[in-house]
Gaussian input, Z-matrix of N, CA and C with variables (Angstrom, degrees):
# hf/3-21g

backbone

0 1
 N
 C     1     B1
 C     2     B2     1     A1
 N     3     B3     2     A2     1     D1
 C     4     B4     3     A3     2     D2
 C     5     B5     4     A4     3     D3
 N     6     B6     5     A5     4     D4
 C     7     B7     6     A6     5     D5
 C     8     B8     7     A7     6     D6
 N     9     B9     8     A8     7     D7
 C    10    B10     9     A9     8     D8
 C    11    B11    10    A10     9     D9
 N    12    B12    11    A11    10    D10
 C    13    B13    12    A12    11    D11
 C    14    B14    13    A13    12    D12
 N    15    B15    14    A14    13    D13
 C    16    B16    15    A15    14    D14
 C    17    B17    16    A16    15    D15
 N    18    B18    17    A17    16    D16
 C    19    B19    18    A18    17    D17
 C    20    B20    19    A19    18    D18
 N    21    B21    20    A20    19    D19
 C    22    B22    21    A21    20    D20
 C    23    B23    22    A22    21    D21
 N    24    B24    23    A23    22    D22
 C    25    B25    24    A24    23    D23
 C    26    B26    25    A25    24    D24
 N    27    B27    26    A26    25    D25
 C    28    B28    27    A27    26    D26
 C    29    B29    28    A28    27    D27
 N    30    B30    29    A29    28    D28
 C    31    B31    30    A30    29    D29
 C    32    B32    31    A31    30    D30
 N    33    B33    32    A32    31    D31
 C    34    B34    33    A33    32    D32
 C    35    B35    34    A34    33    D33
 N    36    B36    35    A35    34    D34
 C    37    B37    36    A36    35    D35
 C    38    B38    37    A37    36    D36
 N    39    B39    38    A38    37    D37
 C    40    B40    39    A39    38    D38
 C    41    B41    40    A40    39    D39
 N    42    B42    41    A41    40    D40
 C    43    B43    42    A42    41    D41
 C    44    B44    43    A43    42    D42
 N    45    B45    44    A44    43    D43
 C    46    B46    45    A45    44    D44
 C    47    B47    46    A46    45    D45
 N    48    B48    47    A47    46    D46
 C    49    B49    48    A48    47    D47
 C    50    B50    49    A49    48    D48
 N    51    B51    50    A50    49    D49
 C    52    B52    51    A51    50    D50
 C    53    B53    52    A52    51    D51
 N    54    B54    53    A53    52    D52
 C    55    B55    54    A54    53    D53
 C    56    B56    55    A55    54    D54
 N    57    B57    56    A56    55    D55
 C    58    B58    57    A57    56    D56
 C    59    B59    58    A58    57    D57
 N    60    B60    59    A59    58    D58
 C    61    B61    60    A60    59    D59
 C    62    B62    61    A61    60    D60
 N    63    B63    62    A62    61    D61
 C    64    B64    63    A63    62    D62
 C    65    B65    64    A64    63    D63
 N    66    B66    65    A65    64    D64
 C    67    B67    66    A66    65    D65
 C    68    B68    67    A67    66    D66
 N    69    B69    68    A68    67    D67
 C    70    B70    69    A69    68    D68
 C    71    B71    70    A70    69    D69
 N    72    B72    71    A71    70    D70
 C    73    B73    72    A72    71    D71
 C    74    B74    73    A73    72    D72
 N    75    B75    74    A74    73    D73
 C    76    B76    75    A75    74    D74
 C    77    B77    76    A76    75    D75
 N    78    B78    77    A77    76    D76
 C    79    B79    78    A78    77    D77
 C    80    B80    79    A79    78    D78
 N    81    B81    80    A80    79    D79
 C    82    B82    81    A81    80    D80
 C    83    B83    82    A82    81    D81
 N    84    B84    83    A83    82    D82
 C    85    B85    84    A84    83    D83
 C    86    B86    85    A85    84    D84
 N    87    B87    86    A86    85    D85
 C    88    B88    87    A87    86    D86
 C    89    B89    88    A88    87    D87
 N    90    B90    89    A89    88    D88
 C    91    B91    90    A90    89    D89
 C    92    B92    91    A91    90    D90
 N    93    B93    92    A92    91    D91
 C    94    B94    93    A93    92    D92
 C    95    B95    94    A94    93    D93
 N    96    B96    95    A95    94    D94
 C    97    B97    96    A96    95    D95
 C    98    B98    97    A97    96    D96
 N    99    B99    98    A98    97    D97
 C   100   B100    99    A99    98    D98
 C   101   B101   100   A100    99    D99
 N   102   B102   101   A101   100   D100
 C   103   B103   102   A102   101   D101
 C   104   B104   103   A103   102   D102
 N   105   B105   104   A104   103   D103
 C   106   B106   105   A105   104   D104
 C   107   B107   106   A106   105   D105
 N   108   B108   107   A107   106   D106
 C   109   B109   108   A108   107   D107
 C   110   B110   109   A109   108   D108
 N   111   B111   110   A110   109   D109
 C   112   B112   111   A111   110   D110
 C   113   B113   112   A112   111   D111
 N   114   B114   113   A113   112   D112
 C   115   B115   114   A114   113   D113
 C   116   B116   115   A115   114   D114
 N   117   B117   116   A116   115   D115
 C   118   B118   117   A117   116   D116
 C   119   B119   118   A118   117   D117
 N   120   B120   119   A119   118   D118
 C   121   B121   120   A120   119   D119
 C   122   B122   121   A121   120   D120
 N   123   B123   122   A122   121   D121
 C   124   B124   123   A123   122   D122
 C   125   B125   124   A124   123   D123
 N   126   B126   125   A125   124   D124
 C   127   B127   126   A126   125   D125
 C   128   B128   127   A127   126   D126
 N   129   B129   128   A128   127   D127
 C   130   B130   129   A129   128   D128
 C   131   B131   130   A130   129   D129
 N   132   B132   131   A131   130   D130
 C   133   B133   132   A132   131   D131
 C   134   B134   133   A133   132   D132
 N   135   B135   134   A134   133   D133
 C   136   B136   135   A135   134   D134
 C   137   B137   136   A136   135   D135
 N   138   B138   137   A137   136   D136
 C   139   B139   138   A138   137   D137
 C   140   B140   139   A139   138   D138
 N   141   B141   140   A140   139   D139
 C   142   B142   141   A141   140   D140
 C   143   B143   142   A142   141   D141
 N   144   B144   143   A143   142   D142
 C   145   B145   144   A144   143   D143
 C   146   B146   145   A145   144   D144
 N   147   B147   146   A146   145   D145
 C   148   B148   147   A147   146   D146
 C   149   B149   148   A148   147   D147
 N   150   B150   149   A149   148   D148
 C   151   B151   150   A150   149   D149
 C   152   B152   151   A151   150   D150
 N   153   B153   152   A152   151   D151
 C   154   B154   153   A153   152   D152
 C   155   B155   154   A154   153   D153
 N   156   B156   155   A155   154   D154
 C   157   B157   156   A156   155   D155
 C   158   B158   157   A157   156   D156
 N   159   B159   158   A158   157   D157
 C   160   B160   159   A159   158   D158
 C   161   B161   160   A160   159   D159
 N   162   B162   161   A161   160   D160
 C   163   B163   162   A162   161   D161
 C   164   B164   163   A163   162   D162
 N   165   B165   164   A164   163   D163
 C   166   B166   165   A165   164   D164
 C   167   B167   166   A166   165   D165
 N   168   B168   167   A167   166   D166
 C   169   B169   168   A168   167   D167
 C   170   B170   169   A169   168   D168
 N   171   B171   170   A170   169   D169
 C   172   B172   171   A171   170   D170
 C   173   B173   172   A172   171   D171
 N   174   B174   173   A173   172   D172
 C   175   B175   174   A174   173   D173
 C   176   B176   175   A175   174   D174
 N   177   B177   176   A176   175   D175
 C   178   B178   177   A177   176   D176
 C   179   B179   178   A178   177   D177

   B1=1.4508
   B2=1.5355
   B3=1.4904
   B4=1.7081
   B5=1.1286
   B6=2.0939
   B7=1.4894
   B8=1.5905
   B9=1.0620
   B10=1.4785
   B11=1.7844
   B12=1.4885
   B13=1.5511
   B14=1.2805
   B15=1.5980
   B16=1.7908
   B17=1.6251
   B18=1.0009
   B19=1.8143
   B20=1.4392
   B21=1.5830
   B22=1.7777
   B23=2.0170
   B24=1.1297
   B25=1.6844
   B26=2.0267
   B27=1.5029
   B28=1.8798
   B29=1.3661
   B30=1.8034
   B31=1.5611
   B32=1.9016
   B33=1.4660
   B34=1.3370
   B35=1.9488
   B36=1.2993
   B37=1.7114
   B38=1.1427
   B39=1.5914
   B40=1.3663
   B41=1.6394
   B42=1.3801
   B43=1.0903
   B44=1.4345
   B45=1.4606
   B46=1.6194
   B47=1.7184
   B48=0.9524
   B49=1.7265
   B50=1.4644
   B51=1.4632
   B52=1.3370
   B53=1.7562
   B54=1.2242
   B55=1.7471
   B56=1.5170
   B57=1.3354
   B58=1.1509
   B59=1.7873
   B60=1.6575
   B61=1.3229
   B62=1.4706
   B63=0.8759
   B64=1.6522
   B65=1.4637
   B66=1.2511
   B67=1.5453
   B68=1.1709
   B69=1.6495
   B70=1.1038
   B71=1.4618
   B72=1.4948
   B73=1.1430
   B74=1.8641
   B75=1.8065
   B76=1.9530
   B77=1.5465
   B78=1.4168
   B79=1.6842
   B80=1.4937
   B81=1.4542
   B82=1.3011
   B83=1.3215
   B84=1.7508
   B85=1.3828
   B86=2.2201
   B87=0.8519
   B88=1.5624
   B89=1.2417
   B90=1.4037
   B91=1.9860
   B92=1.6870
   B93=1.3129
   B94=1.0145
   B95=1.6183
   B96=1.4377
   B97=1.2957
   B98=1.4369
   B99=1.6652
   B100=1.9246
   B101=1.4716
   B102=1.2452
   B103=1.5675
   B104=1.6844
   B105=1.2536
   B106=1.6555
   B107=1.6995
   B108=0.8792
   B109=1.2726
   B110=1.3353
   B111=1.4813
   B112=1.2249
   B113=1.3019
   B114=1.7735
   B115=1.2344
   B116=1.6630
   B117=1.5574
   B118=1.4403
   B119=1.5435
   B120=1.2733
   B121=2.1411
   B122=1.2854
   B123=1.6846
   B124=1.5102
   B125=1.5175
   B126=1.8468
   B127=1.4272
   B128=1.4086
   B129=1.3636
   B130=1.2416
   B131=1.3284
   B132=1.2028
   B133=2.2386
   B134=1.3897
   B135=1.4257
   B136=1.6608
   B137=1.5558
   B138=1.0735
   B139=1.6810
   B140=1.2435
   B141=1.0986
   B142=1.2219
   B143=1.9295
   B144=1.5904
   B145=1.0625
   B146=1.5126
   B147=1.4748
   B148=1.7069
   B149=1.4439
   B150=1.4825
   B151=1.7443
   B152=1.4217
   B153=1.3339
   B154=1.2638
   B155=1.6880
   B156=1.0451
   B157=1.6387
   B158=1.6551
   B159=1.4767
   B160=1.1760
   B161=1.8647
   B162=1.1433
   B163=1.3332
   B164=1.3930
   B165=1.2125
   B166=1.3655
   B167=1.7140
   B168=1.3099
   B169=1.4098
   B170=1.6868
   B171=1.2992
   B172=1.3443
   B173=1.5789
   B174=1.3095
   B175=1.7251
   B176=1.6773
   B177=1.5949
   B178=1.4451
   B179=1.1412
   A1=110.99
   A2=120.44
   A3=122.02
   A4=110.07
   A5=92.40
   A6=110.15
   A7=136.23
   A8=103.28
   A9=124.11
   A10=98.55
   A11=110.44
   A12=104.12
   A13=125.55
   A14=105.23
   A15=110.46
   A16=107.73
   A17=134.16
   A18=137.36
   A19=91.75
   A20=121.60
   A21=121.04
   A22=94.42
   A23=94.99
   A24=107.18
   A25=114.66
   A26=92.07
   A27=87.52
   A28=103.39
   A29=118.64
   A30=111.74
   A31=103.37
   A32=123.31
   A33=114.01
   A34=96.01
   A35=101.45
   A36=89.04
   A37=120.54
   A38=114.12
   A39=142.28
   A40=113.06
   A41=103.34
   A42=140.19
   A43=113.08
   A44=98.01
   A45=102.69
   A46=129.55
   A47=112.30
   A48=142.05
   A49=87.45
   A50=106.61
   A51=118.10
   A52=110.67
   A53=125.38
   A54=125.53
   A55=79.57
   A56=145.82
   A57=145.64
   A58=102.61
   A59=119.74
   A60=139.98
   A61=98.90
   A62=110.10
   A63=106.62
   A64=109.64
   A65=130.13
   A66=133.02
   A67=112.25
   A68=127.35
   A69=92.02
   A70=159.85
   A71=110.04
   A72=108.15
   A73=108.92
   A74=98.92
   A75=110.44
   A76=98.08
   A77=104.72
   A78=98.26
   A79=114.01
   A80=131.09
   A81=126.68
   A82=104.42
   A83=102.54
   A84=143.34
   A85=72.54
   A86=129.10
   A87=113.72
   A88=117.85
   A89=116.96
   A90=117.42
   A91=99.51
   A92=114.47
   A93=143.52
   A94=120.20
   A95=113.71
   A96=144.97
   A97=94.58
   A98=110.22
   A99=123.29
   A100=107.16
   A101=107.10
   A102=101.19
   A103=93.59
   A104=127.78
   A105=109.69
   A106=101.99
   A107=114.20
   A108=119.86
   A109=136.67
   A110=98.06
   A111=130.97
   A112=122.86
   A113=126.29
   A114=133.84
   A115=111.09
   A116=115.49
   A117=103.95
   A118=96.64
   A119=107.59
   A120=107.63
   A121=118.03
   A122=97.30
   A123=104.06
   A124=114.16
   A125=101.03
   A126=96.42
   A127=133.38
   A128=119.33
   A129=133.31
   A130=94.54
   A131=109.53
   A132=111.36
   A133=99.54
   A134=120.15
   A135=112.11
   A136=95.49
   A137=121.69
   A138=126.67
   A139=112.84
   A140=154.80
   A141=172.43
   A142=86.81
   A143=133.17
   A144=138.36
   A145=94.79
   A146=130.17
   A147=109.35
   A148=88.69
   A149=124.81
   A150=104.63
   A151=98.52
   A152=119.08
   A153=121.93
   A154=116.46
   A155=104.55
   A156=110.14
   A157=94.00
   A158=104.41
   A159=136.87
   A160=126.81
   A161=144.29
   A162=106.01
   A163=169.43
   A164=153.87
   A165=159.19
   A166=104.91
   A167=121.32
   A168=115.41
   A169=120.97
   A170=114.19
   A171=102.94
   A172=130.10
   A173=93.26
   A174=94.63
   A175=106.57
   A176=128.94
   A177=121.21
   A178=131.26
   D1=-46.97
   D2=174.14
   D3=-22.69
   D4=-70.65
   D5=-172.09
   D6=-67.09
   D7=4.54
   D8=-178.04
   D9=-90.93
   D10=-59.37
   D11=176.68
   D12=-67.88
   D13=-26.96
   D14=163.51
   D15=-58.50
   D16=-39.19
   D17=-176.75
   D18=-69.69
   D19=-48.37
   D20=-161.24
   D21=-56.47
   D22=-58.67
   D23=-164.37
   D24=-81.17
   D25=3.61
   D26=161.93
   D27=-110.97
   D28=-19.25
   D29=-179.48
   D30=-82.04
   D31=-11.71
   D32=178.79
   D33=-85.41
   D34=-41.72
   D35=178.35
   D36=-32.49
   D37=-62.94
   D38=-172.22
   D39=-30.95
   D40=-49.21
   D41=-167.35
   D42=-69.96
   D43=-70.21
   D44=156.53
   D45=-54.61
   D46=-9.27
   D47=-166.62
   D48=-79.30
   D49=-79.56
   D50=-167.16
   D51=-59.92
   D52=-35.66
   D53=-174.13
   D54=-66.33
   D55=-67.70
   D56=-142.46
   D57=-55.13
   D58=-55.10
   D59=162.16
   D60=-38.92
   D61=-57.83
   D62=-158.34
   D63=-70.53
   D64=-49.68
   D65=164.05
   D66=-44.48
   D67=-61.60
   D68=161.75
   D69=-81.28
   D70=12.89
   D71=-178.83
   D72=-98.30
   D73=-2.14
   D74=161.53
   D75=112.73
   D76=13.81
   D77=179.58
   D78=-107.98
   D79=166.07
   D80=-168.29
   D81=-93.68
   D82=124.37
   D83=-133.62
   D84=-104.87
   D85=-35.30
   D86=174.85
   D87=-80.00
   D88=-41.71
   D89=160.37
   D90=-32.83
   D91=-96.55
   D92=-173.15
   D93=-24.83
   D94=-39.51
   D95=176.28
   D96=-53.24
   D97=-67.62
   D98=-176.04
   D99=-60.54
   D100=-38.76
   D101=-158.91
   D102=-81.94
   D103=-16.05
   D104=173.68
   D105=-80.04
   D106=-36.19
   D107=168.95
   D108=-12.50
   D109=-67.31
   D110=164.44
   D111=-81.05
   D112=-36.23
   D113=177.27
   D114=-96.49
   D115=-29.88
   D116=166.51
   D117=78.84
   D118=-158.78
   D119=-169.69
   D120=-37.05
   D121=-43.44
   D122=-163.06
   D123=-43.31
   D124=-61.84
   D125=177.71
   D126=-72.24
   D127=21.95
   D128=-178.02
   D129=-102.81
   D130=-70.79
   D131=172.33
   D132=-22.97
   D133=-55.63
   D134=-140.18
   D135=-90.33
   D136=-21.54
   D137=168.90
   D138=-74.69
   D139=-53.66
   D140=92.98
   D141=25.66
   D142=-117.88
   D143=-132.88
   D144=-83.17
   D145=-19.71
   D146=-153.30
   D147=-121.92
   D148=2.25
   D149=-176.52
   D150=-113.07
   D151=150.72
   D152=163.70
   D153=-98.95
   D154=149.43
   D155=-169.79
   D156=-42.71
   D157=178.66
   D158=161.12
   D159=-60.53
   D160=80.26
   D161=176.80
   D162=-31.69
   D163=35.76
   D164=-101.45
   D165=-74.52
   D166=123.83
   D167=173.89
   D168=-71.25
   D169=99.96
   D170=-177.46
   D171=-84.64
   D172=4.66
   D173=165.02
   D174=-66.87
   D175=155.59
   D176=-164.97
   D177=116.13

């Protein structure tokens, strides 16, 4: 039972890990939030190494 809530509360980190990544790189930090969720590291790897930030328009 411990180890079951230790897995519950490193797969919500993860999760939170990735919304945190994702805001800042200008993407929606609640997409991102679900989809680790469900995908766990993976979608943290692929946010992290395979996306490139957001662009910012600097005309303004």
């Amino acid at each position: 039972m411990e180890l079951q809530s230790f897995m519950s509360a490193a797969w919500l980190s993860i999760a939170l890990l990735a919304a945190v990544v994702a805001g800042l790189q200008g993407r929606s930090k609640l997409w991102w939030f679900f989809i680790t969720l469900v995908f766990g590291p993976l979608a943290l790897l692929f946010l992290a190494i395979w996306t490139e930030p957001l662009r910012r328009d600097e005309r303004g």
